[in-house]
C-alpha positions, 0 to 999 in steps of 0.5 A: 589530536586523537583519530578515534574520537567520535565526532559530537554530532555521530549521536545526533546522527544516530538519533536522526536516523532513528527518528527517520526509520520509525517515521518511515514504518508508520508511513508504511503501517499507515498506507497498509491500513489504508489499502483496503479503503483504497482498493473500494474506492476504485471499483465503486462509485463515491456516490452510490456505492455500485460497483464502477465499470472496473468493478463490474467487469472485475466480478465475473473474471473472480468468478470464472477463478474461483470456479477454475474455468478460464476466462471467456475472450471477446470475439 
């Protein structure tokens, strides 16, 4: 009996192991397309579309970073 032999399920393995890496990647691809929508979704309201109160304090903080002023700290 021979040692080097390749067992008769390493291709099936091999095929397995593809089929999980390029599900894996469009999960990944999937989740990526879908972060955007996500993201929205967390700062507003489903039914109104106005930013939730995240939102709403969310905005003068990318303000105050896009002006290069340091955000004012409540008392």
């Amino acid at each position: 009996m021979k040692m080097n032999q390749a067992s008769p399920t390493q291709p099936d393995q091999r095929e397995e192991m593809a089929n999980t890496s390029v599900a894996h990647a469009s999960e990944l691809t999937r989740r990526d397309e879908a972060a955007p929508e996500m993201r929205m979704l967390s700062l507003t309201d489903v039914l109104t579309g106005l930013y939730n109160r995240h939102g709403f304090f969310l905005q003068p903080e990318q303000i105050y970073k896009l002006r290069g002023a340091s955000v004012p700290k409540a008392p």
